[in-house]
C-alpha positions as CSV (number, residue, x, y, z in Angstrom):
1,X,-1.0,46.8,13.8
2,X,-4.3,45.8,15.5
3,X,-5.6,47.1,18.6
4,X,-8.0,45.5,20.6
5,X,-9.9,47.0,23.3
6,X,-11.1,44.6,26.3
7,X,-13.9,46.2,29.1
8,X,-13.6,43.8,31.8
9,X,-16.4,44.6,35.0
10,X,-14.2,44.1,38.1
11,X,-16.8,44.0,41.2
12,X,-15.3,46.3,43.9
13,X,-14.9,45.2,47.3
14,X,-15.9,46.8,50.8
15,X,-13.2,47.7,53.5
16,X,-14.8,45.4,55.8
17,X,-15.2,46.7,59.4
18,X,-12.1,47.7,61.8
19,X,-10.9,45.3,64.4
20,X,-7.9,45.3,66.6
21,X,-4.7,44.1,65.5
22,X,-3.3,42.1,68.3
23,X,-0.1,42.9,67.9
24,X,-0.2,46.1,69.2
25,X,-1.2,44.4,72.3
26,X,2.7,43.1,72.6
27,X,4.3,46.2,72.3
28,X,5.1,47.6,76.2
29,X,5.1,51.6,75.0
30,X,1.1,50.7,73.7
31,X,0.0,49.1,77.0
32,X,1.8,51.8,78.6
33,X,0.2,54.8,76.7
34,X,-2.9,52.7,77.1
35,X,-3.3,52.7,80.4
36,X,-2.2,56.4,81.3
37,X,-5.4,57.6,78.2
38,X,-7.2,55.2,80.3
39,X,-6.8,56.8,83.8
40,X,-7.5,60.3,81.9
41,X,-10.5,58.5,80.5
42,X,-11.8,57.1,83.6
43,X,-12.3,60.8,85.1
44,X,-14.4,61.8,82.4
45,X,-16.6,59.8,83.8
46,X,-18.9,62.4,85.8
47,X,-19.9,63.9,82.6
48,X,-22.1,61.3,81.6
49,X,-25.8,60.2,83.6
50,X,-25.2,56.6,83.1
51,X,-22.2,54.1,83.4
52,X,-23.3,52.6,80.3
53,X,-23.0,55.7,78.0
54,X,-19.9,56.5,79.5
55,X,-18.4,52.9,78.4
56,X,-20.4,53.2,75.1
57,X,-17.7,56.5,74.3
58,X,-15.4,54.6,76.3
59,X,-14.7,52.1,73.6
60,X,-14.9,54.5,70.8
61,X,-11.7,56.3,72.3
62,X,-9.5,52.8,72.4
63,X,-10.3,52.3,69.0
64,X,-9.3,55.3,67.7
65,X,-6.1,55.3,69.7
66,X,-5.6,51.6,68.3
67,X,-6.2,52.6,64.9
68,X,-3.7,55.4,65.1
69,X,-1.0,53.6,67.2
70,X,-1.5,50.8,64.2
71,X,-0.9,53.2,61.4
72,X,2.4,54.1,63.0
73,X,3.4,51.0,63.6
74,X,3.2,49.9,59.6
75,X,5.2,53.4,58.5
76,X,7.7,53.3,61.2
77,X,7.7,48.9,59.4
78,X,7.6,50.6,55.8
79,X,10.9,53.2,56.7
80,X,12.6,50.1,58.5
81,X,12.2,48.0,55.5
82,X,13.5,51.2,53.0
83,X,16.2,51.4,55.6
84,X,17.5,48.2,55.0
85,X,17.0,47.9,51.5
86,X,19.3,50.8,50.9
87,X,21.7,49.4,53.1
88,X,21.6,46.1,51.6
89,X,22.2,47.8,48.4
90,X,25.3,49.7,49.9
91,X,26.7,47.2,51.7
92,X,27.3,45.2,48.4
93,X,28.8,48.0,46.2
94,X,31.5,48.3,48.9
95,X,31.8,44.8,49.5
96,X,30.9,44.6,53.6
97,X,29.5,41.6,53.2
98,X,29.2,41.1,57.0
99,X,27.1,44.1,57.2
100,X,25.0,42.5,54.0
101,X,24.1,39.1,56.0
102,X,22.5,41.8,58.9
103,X,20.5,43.9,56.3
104,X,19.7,40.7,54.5
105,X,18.9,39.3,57.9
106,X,16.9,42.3,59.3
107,X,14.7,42.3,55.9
108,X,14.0,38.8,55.6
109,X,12.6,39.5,59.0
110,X,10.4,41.8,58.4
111,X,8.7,40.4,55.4
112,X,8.5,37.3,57.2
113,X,6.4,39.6,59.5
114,X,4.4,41.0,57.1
115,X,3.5,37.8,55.7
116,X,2.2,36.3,59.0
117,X,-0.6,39.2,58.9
118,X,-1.8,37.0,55.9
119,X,-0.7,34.0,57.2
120,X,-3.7,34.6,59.7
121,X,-6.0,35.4,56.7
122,X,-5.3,31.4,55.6
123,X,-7.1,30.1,58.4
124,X,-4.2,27.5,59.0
125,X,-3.6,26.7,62.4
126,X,0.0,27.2,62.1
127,X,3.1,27.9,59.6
128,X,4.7,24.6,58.2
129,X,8.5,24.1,58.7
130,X,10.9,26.4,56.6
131,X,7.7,28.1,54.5
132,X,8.1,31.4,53.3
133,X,6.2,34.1,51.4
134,X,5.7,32.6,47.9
135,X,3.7,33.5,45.7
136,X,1.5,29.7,46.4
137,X,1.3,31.4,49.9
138,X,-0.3,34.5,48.9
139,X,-2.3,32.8,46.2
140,X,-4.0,30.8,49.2
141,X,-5.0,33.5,51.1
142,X,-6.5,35.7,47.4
143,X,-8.1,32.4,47.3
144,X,-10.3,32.5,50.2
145,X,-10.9,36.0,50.4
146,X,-12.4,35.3,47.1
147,X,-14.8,32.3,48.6
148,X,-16.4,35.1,50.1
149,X,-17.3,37.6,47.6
150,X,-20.6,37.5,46.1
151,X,-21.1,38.6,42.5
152,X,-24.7,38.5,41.7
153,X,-27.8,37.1,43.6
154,X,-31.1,36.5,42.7
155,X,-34.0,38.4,43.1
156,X,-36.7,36.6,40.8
157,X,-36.0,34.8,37.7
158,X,-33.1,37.5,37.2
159,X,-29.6,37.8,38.7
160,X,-28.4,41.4,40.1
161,X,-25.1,42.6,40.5
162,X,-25.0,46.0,41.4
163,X,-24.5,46.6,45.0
164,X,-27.7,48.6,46.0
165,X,-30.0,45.8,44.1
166,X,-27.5,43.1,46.1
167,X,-28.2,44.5,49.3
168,X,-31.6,45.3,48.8
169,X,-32.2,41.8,47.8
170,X,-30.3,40.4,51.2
171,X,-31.9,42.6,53.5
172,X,-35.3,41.3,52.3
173,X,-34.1,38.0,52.7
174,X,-32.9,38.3,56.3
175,X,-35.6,40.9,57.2
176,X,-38.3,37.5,56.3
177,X,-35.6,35.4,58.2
178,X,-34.7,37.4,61.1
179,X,-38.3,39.1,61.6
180,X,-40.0,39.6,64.6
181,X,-43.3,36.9,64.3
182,X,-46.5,37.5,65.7
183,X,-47.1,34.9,68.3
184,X,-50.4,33.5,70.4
185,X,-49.9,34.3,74.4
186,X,-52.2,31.6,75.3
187,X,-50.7,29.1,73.3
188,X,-47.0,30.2,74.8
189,X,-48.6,30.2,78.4
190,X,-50.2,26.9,77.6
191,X,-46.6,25.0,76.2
192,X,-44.8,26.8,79.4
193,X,-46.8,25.1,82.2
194,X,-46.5,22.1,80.3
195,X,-42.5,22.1,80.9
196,X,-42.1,19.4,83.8
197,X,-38.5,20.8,84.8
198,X,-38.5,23.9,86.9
199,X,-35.3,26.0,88.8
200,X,-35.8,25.0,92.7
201,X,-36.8,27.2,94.7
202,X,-33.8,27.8,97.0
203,X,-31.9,28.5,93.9
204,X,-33.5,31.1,92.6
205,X,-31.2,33.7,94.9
206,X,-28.3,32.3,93.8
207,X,-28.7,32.4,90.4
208,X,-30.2,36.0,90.9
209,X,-27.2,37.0,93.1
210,X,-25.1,39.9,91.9
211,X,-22.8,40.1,89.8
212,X,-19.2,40.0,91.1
213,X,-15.7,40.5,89.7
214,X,-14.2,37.0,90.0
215,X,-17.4,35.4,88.0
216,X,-17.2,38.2,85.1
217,X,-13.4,37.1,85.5
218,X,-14.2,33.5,84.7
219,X,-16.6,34.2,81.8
220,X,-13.6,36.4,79.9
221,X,-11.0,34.1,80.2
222,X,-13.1,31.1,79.1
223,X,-13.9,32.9,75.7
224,X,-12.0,32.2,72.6
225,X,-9.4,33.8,71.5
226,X,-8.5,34.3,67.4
227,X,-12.0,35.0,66.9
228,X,-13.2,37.9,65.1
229,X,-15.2,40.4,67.5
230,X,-18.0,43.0,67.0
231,X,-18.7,45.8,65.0
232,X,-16.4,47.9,68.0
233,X,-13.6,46.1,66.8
234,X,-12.1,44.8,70.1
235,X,-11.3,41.1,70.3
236,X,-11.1,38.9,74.0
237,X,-7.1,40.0,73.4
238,X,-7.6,43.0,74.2
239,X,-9.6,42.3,77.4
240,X,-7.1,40.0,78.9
241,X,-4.5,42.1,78.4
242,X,-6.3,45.1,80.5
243,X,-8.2,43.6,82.4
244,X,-6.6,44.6,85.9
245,X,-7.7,48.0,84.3
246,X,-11.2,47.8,82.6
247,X,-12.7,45.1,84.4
248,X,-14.0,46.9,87.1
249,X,-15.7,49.3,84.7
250,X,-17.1,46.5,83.0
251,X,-18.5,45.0,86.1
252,X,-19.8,48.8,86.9
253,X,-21.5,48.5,83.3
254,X,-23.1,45.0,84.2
255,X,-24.4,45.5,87.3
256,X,-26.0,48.8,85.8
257,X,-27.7,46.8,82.9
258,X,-29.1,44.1,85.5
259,X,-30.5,47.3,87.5
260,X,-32.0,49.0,84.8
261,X,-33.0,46.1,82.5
262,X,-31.2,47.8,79.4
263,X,-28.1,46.2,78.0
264,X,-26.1,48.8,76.1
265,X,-26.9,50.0,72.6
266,X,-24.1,48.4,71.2
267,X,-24.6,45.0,72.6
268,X,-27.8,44.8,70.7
269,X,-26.4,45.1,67.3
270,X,-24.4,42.3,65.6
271,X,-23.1,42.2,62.1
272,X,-24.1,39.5,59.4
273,X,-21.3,38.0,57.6
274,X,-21.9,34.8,55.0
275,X,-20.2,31.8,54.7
276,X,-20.2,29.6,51.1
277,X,-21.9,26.4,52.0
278,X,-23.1,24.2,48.5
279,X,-25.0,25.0,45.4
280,X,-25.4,28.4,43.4
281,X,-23.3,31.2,44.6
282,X,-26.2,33.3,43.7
283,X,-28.7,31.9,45.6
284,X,-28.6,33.6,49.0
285,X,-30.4,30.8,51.2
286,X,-27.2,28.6,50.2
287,X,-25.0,30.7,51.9
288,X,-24.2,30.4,56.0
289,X,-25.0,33.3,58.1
290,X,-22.5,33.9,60.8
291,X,-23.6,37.0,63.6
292,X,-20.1,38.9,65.3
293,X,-21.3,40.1,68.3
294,X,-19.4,42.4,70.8
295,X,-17.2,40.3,73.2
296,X,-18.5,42.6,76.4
297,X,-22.1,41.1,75.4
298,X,-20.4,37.8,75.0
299,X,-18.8,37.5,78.5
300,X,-21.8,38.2,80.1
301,X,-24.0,36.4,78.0
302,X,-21.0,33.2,78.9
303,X,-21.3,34.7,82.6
304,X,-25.2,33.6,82.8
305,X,-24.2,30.3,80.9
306,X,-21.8,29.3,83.7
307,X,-24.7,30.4,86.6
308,X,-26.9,28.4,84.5
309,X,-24.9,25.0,84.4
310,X,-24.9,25.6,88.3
311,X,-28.7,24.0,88.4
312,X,-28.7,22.3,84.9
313,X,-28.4,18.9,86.4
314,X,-31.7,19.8,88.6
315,X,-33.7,20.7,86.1
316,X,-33.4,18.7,82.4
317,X,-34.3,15.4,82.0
318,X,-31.3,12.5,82.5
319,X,-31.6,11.0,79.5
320,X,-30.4,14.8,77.9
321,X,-27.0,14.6,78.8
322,X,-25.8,17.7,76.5
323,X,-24.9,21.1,78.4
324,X,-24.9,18.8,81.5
325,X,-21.4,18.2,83.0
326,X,-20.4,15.2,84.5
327,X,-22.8,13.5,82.4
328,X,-22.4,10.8,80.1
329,X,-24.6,8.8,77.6
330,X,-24.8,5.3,78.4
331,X,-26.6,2.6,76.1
């Protein structure tokens, strides 16, 4: 007999950040929970000195309740699906087979159900006709969640692998990248009085005007949806679905960040993740560097976006016909 002893390093992968799974957002005894924890919520409300901090904590709260109501969704899935299987089993010793097509029915469905979860890892837009879980289907999505794990990078002539040299080496990278540079006020001031397109006067108040609830309306509904969010984990799902509820707290929050000229803490922190473009997989520079910013910094950053395109047409050039609308190249 020979033995043979193989060491094999397997690099070990992060958790990743929490977001919301969406599909708590169809289920009527969530929303309904939700919105009563909400009202409870709101009245905590005169503990804080600001509006902000209170939604800061605010959004904490949901995601623990989402994270909790998720976890009992997949058990109360994982006894369904033990469930069935035992009856499937029983159902064929006593030869029911009526009763076996609906527990053969009821389990195809729900692995069908888990597999859309990593249907939506694929990236496909949607599930071809008749596909099922195979193992190709599951392959694909091991695939690219592989396309973005990093190995080893470079720092030098060498290659590290361990995580706390890897992450040293990237936040050097992006520190030099991202850094704050020194820059020459005169030569700012000079380039600024230089720009020939200015904001009329008489629309200055308007575009200054305060914020109201059917414009913050406007900016949520015109975001994405299927797109990863922030580091707090809620997606622009969860604010259409409550916004009857949340949005005037949200326009309490904005109006209170335009008074005192401080956006909330969370709103200025966005998290890096990297996207495989060409060349060496070790070589940091050749991979894309994608920021997931919170969506309530996003609607109001889409919020000045729309005010902006208000006075756009007044103010660039009309050969630049990007951002413009109603505007079209001609040769």
């Amino acid at each position: 007999m020979v033995v043979r002893c193989i060491e094999l390093e397997v690099g070990q992968r992060g958790r990743g950040f929490w977001q919301l799974n969406t599909t708590v957002l169809q289920d009527p005894s969530f929303c309904k929970v939700f919105c009563h924890l909400y009202a409870r919520w709101r009245h905590l409300r005169g503990l804080y000195t600001t509006q902000i901090e209170w939604w800061e904590d605010l959004k904490r709260w949901v995601a623990i309740l989402c994270r909790w109501w998720g976890q009992e969704m997949a058990r109360r899935r994982r006894e369904g699906a033990k469930t069935w299987s035992r009856r499937l089993c029983e159902t064929w010793k006593d030869g029911d087979y009526g009763q076996f097509r609906d527990a053969s029915e009821a389990l195809r469905a729900h692995y069908e159900a888990e597999a859309h979860s990593h249907f939506v890892q694929t990236g496909r837009e949607a599930l071809e006709q008749d596909e099922r879980p195979t193992l190709y289907f599951f392959s694909s999505v091991q695939s690219r969640q592989h396309k973005s794990y990093i190995e080893g990078l470079k720092s030098g002539p060498d290659v590290v692998t361990s995580p706390g040299d890897m992450l040293e080496v990237a936040r050097s990278f992006y520190n030099d990248l991202f850094g704050v540079r020194r820059t020459e006020d005169d030569c700012a001031a000079a380039f600024l009085d230089a720009v020939a397109g200015r904001v009329p006067e008489e629309s200055v108040p308007d575009l200054e005007r305060e914020i109201s609830l059917e414009e913050v309306e406007r900016a949520m509904l015109s975001l994405e949806t299927g797109v990863a969010p922030g580091g707090d984990g809620l997606p622009a799902e969860w604010y259409r679905t409550f916004w009857p509820v949340v949005g005037p707290d949200l326009l309490a929050v904005y109006r209170e960040a335009v008074r005192c000229r401080a956006l909330p803490l969370s709103a200025l922190v966005g998290h890096i993740t990297l996207l495989h473009k060409k060349g060496e997989r070790t070589e940091l520079a050749n991979w894309r560097p994608i920021t997931l910013l919170m969506v309530d910094y996003k609607i109001l950053a889409k919020l000045m976006v729309l005010r902006l395109r208000e006075v756009m047409a007044r103010v660039v050039h009309p050969d630049q016909t990007c951002g413009v609308p109603g505007w079209m190249w001609h040769s």
